[in-house]
LONUNU-90046 format. One record per residue (C-alpha): residue number from 1; residue in three letters; x, y, z. Coordinates in Angstrom, 2 decimals, padded with zeros to 5 digits. Each point is the difference from the previous one (the first is absolute). Layout:
BEGIN
<r><sedo>NUM</sedo><drenro>Ala</drenro><X>X</X><Y>Y</Y><Z>Z</Z></r>
...
//
This chain:
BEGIN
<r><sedo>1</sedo><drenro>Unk</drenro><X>007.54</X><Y>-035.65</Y><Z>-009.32</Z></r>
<r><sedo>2</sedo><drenro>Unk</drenro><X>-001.55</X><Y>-003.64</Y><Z>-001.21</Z></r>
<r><sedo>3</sedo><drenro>Unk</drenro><X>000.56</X><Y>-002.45</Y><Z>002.46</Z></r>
<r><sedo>4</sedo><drenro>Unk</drenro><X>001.14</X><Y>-003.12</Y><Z>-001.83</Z></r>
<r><sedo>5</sedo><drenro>Unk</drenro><X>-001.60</X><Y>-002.38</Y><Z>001.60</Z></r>
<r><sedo>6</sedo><drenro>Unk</drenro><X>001.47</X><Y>-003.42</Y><Z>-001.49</Z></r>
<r><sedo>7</sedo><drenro>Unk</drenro><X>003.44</X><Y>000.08</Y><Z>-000.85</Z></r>
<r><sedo>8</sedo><drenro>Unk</drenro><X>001.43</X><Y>-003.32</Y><Z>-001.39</Z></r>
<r><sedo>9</sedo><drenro>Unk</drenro><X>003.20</X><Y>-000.28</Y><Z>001.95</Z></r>
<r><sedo>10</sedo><drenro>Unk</drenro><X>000.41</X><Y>-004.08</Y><Z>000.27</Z></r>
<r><sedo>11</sedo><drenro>Unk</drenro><X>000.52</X><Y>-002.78</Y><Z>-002.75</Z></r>
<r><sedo>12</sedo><drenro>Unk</drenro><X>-002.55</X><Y>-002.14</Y><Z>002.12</Z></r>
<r><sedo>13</sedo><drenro>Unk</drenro><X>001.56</X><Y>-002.86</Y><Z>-001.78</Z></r>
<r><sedo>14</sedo><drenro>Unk</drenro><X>003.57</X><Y>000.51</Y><Z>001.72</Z></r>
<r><sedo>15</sedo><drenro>Unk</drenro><X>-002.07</X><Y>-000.10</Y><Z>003.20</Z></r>
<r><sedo>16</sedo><drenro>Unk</drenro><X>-000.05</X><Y>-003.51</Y><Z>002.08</Z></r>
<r><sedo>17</sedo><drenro>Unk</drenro><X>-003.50</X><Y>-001.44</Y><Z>000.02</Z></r>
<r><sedo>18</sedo><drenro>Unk</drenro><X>-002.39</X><Y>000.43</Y><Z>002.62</Z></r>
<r><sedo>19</sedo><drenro>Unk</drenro><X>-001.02</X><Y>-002.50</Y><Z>002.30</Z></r>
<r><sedo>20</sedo><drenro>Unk</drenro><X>-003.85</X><Y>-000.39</Y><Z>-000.57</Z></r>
<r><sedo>21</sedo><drenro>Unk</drenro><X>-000.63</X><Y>-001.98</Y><Z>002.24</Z></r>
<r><sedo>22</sedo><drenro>Unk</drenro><X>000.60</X><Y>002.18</Y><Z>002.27</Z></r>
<r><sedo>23</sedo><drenro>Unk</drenro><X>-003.33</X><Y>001.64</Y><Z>-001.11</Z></r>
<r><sedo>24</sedo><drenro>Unk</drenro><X>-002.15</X><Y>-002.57</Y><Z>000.11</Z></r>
<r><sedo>25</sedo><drenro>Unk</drenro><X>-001.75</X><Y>-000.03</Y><Z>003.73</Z></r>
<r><sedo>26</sedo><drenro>Unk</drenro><X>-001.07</X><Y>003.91</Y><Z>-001.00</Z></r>
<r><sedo>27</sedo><drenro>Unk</drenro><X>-001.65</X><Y>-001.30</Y><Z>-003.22</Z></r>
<r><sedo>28</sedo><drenro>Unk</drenro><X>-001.26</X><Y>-002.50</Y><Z>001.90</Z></r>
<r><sedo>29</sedo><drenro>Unk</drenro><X>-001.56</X><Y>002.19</Y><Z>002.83</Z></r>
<r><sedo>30</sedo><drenro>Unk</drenro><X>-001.63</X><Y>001.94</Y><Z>-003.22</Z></r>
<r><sedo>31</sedo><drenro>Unk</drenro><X>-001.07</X><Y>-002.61</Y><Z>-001.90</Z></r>
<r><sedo>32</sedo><drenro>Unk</drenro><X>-003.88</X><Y>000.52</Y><Z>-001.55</Z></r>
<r><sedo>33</sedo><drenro>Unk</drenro><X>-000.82</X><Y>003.44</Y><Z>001.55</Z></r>
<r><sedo>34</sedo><drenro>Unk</drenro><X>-000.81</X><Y>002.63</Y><Z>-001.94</Z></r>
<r><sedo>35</sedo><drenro>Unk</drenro><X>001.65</X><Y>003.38</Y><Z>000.57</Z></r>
<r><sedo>36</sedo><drenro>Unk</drenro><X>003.39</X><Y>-001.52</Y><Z>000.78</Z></r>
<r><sedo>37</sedo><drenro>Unk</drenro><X>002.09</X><Y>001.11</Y><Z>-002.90</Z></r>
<r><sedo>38</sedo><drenro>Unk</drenro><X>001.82</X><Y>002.88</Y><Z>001.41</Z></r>
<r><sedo>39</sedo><drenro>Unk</drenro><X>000.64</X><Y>-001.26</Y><Z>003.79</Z></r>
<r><sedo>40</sedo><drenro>Unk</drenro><X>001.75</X><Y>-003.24</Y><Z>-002.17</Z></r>
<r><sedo>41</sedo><drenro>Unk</drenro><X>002.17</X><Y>002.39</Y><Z>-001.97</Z></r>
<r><sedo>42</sedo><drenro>Unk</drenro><X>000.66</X><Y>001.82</Y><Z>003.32</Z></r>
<r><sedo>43</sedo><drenro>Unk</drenro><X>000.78</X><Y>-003.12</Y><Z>001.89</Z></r>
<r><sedo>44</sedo><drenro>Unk</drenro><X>002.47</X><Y>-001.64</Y><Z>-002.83</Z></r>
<r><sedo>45</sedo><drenro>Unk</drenro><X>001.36</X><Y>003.21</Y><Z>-000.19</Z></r>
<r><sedo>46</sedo><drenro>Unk</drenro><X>000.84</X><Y>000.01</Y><Z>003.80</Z></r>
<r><sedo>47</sedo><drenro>Unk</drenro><X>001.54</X><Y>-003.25</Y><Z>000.11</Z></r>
<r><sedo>48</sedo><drenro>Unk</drenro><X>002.18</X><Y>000.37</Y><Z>-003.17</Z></r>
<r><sedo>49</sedo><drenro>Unk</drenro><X>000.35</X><Y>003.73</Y><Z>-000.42</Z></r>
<r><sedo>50</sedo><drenro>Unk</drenro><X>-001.17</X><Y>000.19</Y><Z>-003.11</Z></r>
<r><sedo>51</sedo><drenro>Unk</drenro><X>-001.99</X><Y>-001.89</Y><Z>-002.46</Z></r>
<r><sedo>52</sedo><drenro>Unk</drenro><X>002.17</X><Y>-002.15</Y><Z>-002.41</Z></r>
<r><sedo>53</sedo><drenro>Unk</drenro><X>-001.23</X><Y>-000.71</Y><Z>-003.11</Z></r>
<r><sedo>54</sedo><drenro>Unk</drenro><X>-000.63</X><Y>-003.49</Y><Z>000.30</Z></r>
<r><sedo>55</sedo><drenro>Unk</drenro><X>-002.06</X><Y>000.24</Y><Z>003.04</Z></r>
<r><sedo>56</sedo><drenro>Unk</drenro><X>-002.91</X><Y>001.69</Y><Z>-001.79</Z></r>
<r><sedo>57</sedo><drenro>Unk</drenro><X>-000.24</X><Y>-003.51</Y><Z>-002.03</Z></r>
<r><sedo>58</sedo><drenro>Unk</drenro><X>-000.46</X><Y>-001.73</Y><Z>003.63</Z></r>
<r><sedo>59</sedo><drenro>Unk</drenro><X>-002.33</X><Y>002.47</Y><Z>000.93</Z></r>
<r><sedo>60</sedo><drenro>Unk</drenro><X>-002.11</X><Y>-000.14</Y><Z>-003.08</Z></r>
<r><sedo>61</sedo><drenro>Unk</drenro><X>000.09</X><Y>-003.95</Y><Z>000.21</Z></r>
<r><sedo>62</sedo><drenro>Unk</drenro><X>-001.18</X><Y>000.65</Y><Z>003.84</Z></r>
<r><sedo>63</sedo><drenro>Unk</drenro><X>-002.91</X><Y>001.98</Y><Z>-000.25</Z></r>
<r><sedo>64</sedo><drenro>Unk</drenro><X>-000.90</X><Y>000.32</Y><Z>-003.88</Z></r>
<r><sedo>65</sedo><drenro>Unk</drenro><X>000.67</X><Y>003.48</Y><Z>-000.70</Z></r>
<r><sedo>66</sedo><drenro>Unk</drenro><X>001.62</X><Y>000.58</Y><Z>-003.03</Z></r>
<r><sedo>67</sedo><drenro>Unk</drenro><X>003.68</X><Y>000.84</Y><Z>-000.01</Z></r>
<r><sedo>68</sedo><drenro>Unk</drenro><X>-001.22</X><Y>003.37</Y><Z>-002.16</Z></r>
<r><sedo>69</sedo><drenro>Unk</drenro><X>-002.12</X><Y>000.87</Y><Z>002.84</Z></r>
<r><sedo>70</sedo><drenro>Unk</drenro><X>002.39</X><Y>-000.58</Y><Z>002.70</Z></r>
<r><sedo>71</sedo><drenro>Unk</drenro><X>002.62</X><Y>001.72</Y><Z>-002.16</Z></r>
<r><sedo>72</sedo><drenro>Unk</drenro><X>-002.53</X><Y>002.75</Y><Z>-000.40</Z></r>
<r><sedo>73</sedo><drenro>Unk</drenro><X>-000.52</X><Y>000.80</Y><Z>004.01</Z></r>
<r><sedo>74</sedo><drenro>Unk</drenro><X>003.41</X><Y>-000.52</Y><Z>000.63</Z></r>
<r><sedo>75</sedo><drenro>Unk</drenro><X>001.29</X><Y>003.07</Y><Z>-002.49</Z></r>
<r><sedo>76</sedo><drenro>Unk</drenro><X>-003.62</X><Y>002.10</Y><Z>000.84</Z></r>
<r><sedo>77</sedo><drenro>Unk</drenro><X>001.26</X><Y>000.42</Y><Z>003.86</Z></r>
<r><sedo>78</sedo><drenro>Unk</drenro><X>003.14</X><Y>001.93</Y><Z>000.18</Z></r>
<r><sedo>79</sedo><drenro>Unk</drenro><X>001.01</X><Y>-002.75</Y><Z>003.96</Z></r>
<r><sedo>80</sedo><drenro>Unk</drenro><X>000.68</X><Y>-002.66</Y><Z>-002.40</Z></r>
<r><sedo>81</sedo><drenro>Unk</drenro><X>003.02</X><Y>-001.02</Y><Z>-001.16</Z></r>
<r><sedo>82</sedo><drenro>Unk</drenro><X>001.34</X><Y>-002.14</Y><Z>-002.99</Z></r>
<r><sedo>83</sedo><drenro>Unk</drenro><X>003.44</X><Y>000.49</Y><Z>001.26</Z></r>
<r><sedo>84</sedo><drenro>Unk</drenro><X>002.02</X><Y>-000.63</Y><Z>002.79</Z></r>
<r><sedo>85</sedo><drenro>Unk</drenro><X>000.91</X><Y>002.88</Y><Z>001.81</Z></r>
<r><sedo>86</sedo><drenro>Unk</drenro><X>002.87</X><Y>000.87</Y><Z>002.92</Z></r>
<r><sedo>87</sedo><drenro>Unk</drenro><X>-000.46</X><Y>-000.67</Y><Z>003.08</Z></r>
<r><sedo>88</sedo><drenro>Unk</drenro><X>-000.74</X><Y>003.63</Y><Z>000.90</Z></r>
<r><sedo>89</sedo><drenro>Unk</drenro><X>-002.27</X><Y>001.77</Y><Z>-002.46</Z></r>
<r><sedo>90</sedo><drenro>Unk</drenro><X>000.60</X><Y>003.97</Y><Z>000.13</Z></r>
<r><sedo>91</sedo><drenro>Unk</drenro><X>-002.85</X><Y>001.66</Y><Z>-001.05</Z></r>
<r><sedo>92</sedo><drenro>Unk</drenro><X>000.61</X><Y>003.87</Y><Z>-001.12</Z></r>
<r><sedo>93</sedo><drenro>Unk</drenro><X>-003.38</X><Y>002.17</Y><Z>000.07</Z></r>
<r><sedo>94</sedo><drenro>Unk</drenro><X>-000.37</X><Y>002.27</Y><Z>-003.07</Z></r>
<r><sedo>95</sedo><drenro>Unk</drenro><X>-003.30</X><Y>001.44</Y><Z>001.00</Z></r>
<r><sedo>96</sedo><drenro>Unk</drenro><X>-000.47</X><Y>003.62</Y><Z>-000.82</Z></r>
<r><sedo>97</sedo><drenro>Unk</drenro><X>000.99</X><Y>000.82</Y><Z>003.46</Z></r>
<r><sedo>98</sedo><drenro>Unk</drenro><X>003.18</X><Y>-002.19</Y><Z>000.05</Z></r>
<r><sedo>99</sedo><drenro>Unk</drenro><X>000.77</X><Y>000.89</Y><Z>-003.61</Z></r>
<r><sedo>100</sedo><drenro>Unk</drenro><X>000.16</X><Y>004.26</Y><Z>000.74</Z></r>
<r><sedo>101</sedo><drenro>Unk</drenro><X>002.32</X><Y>-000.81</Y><Z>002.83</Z></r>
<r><sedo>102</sedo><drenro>Unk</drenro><X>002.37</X><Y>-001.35</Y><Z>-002.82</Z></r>
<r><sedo>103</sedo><drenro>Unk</drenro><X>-000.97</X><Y>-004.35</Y><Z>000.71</Z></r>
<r><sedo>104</sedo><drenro>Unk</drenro><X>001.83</X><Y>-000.25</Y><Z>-003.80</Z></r>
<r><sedo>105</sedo><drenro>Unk</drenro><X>003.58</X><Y>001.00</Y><Z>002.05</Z></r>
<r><sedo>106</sedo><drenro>Unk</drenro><X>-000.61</X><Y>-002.78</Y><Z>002.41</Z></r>
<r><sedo>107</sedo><drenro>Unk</drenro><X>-000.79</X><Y>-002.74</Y><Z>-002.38</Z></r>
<r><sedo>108</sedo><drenro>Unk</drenro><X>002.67</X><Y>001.27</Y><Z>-002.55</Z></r>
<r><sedo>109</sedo><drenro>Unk</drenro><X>002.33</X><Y>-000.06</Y><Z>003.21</Z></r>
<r><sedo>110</sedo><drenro>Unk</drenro><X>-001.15</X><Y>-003.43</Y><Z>000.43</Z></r>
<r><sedo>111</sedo><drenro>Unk</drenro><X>000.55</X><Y>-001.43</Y><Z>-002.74</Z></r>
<r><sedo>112</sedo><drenro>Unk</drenro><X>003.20</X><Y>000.53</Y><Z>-000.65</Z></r>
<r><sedo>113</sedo><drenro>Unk</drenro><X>000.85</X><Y>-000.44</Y><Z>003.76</Z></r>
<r><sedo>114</sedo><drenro>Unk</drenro><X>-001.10</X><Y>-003.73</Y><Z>-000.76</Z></r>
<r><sedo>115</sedo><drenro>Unk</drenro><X>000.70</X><Y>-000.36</Y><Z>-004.00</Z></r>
<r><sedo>116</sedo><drenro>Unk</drenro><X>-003.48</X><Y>-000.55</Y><Z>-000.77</Z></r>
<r><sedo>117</sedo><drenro>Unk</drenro><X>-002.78</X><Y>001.88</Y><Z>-001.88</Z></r>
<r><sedo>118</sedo><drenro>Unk</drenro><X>-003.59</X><Y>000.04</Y><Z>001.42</Z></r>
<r><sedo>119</sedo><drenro>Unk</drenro><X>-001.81</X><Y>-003.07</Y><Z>000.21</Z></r>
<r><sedo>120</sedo><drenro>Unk</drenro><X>003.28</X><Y>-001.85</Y><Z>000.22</Z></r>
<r><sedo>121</sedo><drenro>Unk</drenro><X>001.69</X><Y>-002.14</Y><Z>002.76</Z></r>
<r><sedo>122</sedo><drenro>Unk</drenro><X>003.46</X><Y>-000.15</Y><Z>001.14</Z></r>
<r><sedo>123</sedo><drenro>Unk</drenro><X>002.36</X><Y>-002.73</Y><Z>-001.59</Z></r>
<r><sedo>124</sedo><drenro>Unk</drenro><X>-000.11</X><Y>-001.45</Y><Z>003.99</Z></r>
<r><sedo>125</sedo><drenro>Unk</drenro><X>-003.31</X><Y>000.19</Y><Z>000.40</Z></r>
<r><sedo>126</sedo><drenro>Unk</drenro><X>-000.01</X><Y>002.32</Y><Z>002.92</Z></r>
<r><sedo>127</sedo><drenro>Unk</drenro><X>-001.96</X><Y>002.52</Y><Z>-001.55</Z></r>
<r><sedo>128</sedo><drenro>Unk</drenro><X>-002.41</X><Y>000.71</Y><Z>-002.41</Z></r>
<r><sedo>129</sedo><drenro>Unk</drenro><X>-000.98</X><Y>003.87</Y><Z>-001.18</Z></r>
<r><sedo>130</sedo><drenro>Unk</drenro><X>-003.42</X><Y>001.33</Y><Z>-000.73</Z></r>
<r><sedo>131</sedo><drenro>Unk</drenro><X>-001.47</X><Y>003.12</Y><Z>-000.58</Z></r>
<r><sedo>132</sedo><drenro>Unk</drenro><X>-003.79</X><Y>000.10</Y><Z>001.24</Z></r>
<r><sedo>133</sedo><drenro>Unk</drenro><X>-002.74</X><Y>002.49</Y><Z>-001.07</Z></r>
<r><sedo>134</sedo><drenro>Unk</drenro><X>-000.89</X><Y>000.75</Y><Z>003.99</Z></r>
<r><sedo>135</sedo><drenro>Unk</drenro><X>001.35</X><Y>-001.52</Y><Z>003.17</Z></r>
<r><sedo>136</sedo><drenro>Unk</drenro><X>-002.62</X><Y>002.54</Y><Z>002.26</Z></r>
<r><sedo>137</sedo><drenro>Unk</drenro><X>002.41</X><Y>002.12</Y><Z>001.62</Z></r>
<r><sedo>138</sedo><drenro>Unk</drenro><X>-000.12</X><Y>003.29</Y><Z>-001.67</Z></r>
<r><sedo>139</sedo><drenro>Unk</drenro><X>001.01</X><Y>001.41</Y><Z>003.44</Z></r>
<r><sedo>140</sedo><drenro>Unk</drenro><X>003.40</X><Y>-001.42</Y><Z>000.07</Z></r>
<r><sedo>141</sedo><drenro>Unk</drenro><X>000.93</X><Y>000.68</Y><Z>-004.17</Z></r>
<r><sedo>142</sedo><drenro>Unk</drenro><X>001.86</X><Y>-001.83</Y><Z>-001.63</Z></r>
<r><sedo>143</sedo><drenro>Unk</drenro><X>-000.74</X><Y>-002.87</Y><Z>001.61</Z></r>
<r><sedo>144</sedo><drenro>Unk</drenro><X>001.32</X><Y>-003.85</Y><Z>-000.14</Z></r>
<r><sedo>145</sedo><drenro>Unk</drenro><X>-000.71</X><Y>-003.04</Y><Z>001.70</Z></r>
<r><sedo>146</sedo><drenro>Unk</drenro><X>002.25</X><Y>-003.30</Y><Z>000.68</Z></r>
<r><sedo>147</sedo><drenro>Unk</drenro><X>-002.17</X><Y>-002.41</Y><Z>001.30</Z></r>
<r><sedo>148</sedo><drenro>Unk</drenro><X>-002.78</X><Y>001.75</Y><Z>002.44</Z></r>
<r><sedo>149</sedo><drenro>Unk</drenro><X>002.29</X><Y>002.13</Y><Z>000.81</Z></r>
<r><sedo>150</sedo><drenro>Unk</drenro><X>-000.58</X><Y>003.77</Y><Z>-001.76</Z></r>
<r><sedo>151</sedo><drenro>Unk</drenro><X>003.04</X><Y>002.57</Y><Z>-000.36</Z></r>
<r><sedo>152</sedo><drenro>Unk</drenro><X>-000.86</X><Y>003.66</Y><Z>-000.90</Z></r>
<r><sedo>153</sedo><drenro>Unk</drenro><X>001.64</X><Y>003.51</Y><Z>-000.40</Z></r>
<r><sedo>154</sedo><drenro>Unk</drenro><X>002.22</X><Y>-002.22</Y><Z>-002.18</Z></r>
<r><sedo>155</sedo><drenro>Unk</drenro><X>002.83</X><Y>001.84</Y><Z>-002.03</Z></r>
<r><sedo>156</sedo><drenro>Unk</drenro><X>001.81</X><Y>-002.71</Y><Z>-002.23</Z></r>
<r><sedo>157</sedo><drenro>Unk</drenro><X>003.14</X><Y>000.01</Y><Z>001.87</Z></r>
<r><sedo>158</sedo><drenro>Unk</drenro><X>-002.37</X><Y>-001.23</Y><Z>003.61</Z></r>
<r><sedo>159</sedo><drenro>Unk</drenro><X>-001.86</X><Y>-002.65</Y><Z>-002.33</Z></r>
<r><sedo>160</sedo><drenro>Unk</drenro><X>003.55</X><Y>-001.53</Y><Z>-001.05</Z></r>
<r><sedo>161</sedo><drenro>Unk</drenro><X>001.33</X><Y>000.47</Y><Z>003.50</Z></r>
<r><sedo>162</sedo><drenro>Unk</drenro><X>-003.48</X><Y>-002.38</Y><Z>001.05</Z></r>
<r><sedo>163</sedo><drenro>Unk</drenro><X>000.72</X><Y>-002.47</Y><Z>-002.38</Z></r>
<r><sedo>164</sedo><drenro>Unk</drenro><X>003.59</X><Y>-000.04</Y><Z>001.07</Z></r>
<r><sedo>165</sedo><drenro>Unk</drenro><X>-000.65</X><Y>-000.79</Y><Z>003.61</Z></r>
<r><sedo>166</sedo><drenro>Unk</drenro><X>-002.35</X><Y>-002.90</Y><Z>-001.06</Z></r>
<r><sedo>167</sedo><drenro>Unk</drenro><X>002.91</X><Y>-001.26</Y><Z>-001.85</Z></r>
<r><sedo>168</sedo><drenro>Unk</drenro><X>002.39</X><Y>-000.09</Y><Z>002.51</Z></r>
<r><sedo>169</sedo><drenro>Unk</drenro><X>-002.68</X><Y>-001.91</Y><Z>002.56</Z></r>
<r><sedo>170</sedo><drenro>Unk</drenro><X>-000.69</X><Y>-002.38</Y><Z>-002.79</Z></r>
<r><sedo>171</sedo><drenro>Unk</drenro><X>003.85</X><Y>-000.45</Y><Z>-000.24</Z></r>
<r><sedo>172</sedo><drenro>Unk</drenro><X>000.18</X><Y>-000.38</Y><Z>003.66</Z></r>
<r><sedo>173</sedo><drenro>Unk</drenro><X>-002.82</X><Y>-002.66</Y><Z>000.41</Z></r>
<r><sedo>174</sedo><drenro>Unk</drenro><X>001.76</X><Y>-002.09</Y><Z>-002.78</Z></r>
<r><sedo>175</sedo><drenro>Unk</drenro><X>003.16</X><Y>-000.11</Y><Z>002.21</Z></r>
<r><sedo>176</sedo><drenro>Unk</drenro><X>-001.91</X><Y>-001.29</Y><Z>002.82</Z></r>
//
């Protein structure tokens, strides 16, 4: 199985601007030292959840890396993302381990559990589906995590129950 590892899923453009500014003490706090490009990437990453297109202009005007080069890092490491994902990210392993114990069921259950393919989030932005090349936990095949929290002996009909149970809390916790 290829793991897809950027799947265009948002029209950025439909997608409100980001506050910068927002930004700006972490660029600051980096400013001049060599080494830093990844830990800024990590940090704007943190704050916004992703890393909009426009802030890799602020970035570049920041620290004078080319946008090509920051573009370049940011697609080379598979924890960066160019989109925004949901607000729980559930990671399927399809490691040979996880993939013998049938992982394909669980993500195919998954996906139509939720209406999305692979690499796609939810319309509400609760969740957002990936398959992964090895989560480490060949003991438990298949395997996903939600979070830091890791689920295994999955069949697809225990994944979907999962993600329905984190639904209903979600739904809860908006009532509140």
């Amino acid at each position: 199985m290829r793991i897809n590892r950027i799947a265009k899923n948002h029209d950025q453009s439909m997608l409100p601007s980001p506050d910068l500014s927002v930004i700006e003490p972490l660029l600051a706090r980096y400013k001049g030292r060599k080494g830093s490009l990844i830990p800024i990437l990590q940090g704007v990453q943190e704050m916004l959840g992703y890393l909009p297109a426009e802030v890799f202009k602020k970035i570049s005007d920041e620290t004078g890396i080319a946008v090509s080069e920051l573009y370049g890092v940011a697609t080379f490491y598979a924890q960066f993302r160019l989109n925004p994902v949901g607000k729980y990210i559930v990671k399927v392993c399809h490691g040979t381990a996880c993939h013998v114990q049938n992982a394909t069921a669980v993500t195919e259950a998954l996906e139509e559990a939720l209406g999305v393919k692979d690499g796609q989030t939810t319309p509400d932005g609760i969740f957002t589906l990936e398959s992964v090349a090895c989560l480490g936990c060949c003991s438990l095949a298949p395997v996903m995590m939600i979070g830091d929290e890791t689920y295994g002996k999955l069949t697809g009909t225990e994944a979907v129950k999962i993600l329905k149970n984190i639904r209903i809390r979600e739904s809860q916790s908006a009532a509140d």
